[in-house]
C-alpha positions as CSV (number, residue, x, y, z in Angstrom):
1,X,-77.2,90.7,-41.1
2,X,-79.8,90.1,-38.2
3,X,-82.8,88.7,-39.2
4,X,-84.2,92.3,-37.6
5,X,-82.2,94.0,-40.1
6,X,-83.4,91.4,-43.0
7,X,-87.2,92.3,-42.0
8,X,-86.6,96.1,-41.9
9,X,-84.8,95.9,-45.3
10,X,-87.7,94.1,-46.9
11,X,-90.4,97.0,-45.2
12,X,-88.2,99.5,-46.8
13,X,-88.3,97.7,-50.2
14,X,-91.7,97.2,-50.0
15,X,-92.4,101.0,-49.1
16,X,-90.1,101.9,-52.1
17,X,-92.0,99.6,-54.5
18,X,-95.2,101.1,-52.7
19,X,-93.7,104.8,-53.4
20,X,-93.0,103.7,-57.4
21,X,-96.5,102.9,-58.0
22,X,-97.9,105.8,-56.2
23,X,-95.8,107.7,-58.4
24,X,-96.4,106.0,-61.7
25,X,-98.8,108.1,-64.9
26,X,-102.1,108.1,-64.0
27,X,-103.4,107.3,-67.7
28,X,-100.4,104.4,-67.9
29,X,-102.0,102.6,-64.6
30,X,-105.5,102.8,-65.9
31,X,-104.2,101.3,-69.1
32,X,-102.6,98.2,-67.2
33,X,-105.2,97.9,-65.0
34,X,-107.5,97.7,-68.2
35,X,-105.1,95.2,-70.2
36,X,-105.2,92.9,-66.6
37,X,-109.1,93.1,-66.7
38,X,-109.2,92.1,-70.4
39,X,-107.1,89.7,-70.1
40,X,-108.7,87.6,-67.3
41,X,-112.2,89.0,-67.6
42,X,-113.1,89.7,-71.0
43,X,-115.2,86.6,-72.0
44,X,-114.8,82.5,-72.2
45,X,-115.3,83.0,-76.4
46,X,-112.1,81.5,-78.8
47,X,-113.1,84.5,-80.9
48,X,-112.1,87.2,-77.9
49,X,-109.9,85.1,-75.8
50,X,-107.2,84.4,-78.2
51,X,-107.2,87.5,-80.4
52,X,-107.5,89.6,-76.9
53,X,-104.5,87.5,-75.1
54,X,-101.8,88.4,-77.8
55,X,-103.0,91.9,-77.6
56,X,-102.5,92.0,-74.2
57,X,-99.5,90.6,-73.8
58,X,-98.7,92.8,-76.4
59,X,-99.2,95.4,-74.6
60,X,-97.5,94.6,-71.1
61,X,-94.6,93.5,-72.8
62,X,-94.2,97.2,-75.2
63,X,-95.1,100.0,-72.8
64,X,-95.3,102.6,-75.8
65,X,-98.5,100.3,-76.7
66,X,-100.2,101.4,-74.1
67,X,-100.8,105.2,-75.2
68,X,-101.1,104.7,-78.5
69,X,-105.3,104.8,-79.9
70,X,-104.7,102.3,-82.6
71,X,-103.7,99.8,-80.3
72,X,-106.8,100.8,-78.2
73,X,-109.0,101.2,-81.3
74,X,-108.4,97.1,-82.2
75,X,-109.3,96.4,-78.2
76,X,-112.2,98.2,-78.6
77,X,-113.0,96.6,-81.9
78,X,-112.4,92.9,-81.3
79,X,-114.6,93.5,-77.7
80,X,-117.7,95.1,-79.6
81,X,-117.5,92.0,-82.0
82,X,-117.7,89.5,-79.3
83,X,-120.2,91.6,-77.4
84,X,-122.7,92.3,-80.7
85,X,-122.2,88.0,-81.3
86,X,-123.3,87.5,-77.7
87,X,-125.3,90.8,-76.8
88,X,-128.4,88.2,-75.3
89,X,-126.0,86.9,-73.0
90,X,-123.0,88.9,-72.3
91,X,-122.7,91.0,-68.8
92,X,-124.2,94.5,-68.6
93,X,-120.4,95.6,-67.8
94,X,-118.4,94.1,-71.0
95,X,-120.3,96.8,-73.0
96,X,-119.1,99.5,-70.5
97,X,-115.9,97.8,-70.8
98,X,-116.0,98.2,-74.8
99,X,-117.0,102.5,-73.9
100,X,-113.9,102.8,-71.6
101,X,-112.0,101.1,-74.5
102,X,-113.1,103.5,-77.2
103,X,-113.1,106.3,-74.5
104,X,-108.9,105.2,-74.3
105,X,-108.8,105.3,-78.3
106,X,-110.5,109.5,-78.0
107,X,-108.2,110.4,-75.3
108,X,-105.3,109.5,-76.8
109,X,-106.3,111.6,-80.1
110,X,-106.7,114.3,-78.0
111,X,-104.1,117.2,-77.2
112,X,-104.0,116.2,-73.4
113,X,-104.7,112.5,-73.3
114,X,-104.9,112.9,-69.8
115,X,-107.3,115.2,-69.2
116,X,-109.4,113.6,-72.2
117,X,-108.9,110.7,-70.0
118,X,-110.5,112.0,-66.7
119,X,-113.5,113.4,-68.2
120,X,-114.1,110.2,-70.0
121,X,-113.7,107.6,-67.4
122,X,-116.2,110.7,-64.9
123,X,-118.9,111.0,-67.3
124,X,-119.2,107.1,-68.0
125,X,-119.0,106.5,-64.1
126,X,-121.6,109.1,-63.7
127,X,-123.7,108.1,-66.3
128,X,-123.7,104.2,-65.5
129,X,-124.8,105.2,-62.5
130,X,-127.0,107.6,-63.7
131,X,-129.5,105.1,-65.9
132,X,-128.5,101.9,-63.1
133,X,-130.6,104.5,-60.8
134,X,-133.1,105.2,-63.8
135,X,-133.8,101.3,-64.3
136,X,-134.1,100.7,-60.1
137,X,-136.2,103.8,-59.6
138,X,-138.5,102.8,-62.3
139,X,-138.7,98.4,-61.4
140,X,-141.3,98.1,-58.7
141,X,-139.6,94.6,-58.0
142,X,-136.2,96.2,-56.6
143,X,-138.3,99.2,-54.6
144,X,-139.7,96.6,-52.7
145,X,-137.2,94.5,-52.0
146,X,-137.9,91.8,-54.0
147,X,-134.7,91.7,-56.0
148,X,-132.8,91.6,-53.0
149,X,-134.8,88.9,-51.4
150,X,-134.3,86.3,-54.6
151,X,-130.7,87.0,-55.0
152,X,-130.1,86.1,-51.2
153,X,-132.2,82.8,-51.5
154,X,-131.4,81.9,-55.2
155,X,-127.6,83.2,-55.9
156,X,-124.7,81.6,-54.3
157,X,-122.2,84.6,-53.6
158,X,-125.0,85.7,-51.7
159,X,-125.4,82.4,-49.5
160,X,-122.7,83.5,-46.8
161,X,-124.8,86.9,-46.3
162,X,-128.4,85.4,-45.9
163,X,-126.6,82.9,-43.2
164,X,-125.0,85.4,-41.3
165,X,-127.1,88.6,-41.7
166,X,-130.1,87.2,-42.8
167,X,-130.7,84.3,-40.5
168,X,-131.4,82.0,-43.2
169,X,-130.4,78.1,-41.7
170,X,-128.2,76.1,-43.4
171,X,-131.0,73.4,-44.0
172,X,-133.1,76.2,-45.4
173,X,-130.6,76.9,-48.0
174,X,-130.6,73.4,-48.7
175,X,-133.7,73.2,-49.0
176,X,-134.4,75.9,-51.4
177,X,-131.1,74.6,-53.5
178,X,-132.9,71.6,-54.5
179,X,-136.3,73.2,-54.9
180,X,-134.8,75.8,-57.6
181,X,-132.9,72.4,-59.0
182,X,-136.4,71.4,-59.3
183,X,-137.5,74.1,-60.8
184,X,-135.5,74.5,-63.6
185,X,-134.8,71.4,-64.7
186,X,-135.9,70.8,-68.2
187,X,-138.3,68.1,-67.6
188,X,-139.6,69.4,-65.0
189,X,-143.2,69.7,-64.3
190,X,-143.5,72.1,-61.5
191,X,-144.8,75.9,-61.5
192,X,-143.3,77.1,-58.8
193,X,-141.1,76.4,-55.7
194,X,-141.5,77.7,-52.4
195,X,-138.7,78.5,-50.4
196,X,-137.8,79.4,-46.9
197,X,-136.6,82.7,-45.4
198,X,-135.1,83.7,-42.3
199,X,-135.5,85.6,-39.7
200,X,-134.4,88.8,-40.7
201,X,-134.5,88.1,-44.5
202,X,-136.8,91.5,-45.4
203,X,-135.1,93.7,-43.1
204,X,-131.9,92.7,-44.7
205,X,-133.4,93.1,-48.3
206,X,-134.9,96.5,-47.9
207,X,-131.6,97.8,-46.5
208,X,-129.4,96.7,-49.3
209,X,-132.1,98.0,-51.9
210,X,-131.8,101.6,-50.3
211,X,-128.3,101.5,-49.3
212,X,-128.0,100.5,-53.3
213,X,-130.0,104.0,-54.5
214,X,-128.9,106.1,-52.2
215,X,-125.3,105.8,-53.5
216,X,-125.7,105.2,-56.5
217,X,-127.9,108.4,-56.6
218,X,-124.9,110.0,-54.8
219,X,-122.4,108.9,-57.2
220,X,-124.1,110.1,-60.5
221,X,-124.8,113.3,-58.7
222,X,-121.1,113.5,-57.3
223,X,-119.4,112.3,-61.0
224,X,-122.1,114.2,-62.8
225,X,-122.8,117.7,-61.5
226,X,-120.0,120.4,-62.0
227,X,-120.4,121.9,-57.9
228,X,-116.9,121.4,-56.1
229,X,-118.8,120.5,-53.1
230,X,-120.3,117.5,-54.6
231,X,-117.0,116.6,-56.7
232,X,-115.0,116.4,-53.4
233,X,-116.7,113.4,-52.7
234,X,-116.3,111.5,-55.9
235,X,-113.6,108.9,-55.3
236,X,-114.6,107.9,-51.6
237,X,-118.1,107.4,-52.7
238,X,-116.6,105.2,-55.9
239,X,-114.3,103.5,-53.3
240,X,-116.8,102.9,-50.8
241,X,-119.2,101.6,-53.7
242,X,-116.8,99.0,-54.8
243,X,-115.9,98.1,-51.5
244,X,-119.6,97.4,-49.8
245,X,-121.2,96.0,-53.2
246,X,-118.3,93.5,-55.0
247,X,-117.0,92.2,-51.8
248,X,-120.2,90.8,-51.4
249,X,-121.5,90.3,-55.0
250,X,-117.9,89.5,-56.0
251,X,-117.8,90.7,-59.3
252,X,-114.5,91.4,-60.2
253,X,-114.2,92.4,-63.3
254,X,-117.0,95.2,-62.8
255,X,-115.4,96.3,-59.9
256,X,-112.0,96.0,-61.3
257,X,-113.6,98.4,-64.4
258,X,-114.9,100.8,-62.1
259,X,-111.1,101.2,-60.2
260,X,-109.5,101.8,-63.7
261,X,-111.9,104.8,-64.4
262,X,-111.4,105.9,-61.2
263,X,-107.6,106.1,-61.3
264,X,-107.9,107.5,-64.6
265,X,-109.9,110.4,-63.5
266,X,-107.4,111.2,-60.1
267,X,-105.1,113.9,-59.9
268,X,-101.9,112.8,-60.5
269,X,-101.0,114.3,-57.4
270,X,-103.4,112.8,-55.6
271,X,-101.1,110.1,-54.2
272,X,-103.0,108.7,-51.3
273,X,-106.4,108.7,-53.5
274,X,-105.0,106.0,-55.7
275,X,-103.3,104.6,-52.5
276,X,-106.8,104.0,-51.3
277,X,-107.8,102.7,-55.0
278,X,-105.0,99.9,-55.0
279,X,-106.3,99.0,-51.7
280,X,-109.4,98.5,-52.8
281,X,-108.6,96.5,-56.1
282,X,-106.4,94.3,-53.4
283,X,-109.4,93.5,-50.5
284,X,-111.7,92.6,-53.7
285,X,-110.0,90.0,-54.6
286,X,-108.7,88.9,-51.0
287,X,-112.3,89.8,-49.4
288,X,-114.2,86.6,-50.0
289,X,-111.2,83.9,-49.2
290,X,-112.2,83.2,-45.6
291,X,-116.0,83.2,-46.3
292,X,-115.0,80.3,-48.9
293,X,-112.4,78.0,-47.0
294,X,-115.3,78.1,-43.9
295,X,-118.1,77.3,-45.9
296,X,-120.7,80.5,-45.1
């Protein structure tokens, strides 16, 4: 065999293997995806990380486990635990993770776990969205872009943004990285710490705050509201979402949630939709590599 042939046989295994999991039960692929994400993101706590690794392992290793609503009703149980032990400190989406675990638990009960299945994982899209919009609408900080501003001067995924977009110099960010050291150290005895912006740091700012509304806005309309011509829209919208928020923010595990309620609520014949879903669980993890090994 020519190594020609040897490459076209591994494209056509590879577009089998594509083909399979195109093909595979839309509820069954929400469930793995949801195992994965419990598994590596679920907390740093002995009390959830031991108990929720056998479970999971459990679960990849008998497939019946993962459509039966005991097994889902533990999940659910031993992540409200851990989340009403650590509520002060634990990530705004491990308790959405804990609904979409319940949510599992109800669908399964229900004559067509399925469908119980898509209208779950649409209204909790919709309505995370819904009070996320609530919260910005209402927080004069995020209006005016002041949110936006910190988190590109302050938080680190952010730091290969403000270079590049927002013109902040690299001896700015320096700068301000000691001067927030300063800040919060405990024995420090400074108020406050000035900090340096760039050149288009506002502009920047203000467009992510709107850019943030406006879909978000669109999505709880689009998940929430029962006309077809808004529902058309509601997996590019949760696609793009993911795509242009955690590839920058980089948080996995919300965006990895998000992906698993999306898949649960498409069509099973809706083949390239969850094409286009894989994709995107793919390029979030992949996105930020280069940014990393080049030091933005």
């Amino acid at each position: 065999m020519t190594a020609k042939e040897r490459v076209a046989e591994k494209i056509a295994a590879a577009r089998a293997l594509w083909g399979t999991a195109l093909d595979l039960d839309t509820l069954e692929v929400a469930a793995v995806l949801t195992l994965g994400l419990l598994l590596l993101h679920a907390g740093s706590v002995w009390y959830l990380t031991v108990p929720m690794t056998v479970l999971c392992i459990a679960g990849f290793a008998v497939r019946s486990l993962l459509l039966n609503p005991t097994y889902w009703l533990v999940i659910a149980s031993v992540t409200a635990f851990a989340n009403f032990r650590n509520w002060y400190t634990v990530d705004n989406h491990k308790f959405l993770t804990t609904y979409w675990c319940i949510a599992l638990h109800c669908s399964l009960l229900a004559r067509d776990p399925r469908r119980a299945a898509s209208l779950q994982g649409r209204l909790l899209v919709g309505l995370c969205f819904l009070f996320a919009d609530i919260w910005k609408v209402l927080s004069p900080d995020f209006l005016n872009g002041t949110f936006f501003k910190y988190q590109l001067l302050a938080d680190g995924r952010f730091s290969w943004l403000a270079k590049v977009v927002a013109g902040v110099p690299s001896t700015a960010q320096h700068v301000n990285s000691l001067r927030f050291a300063e800040l919060m150290a405990w024995d420090s005895g400074v108020m406050s710490a000035p900090v340096l912006g760039g050149s288009r740091l506002t502009l920047v700012a203000q467009v992510m705050t709107w850019w943030t509304i406006v879909i978000e806005v669109l999505l709880a309309a689009a998940f929430l509201a029962p006309w077809r011509f808004l529902s058309r829209w509601r997996h590019p919208l949760l696609i793009c979402f993911a795509l242009t928020t955690y590839a920058i923010a980089n948080v996995v595990g919300f965006g990895w949630l998000l992906i698993a309620m999306g898949i649960a609520h498409c069509p099973q014949e809706a083949r390239f939709t969850r094409g286009m879903y894989f994709a995107c669980f793919v390029f979030l993890h992949l996105f930020l590599i280069p940014f990393r090994n080049f030091g933005f």
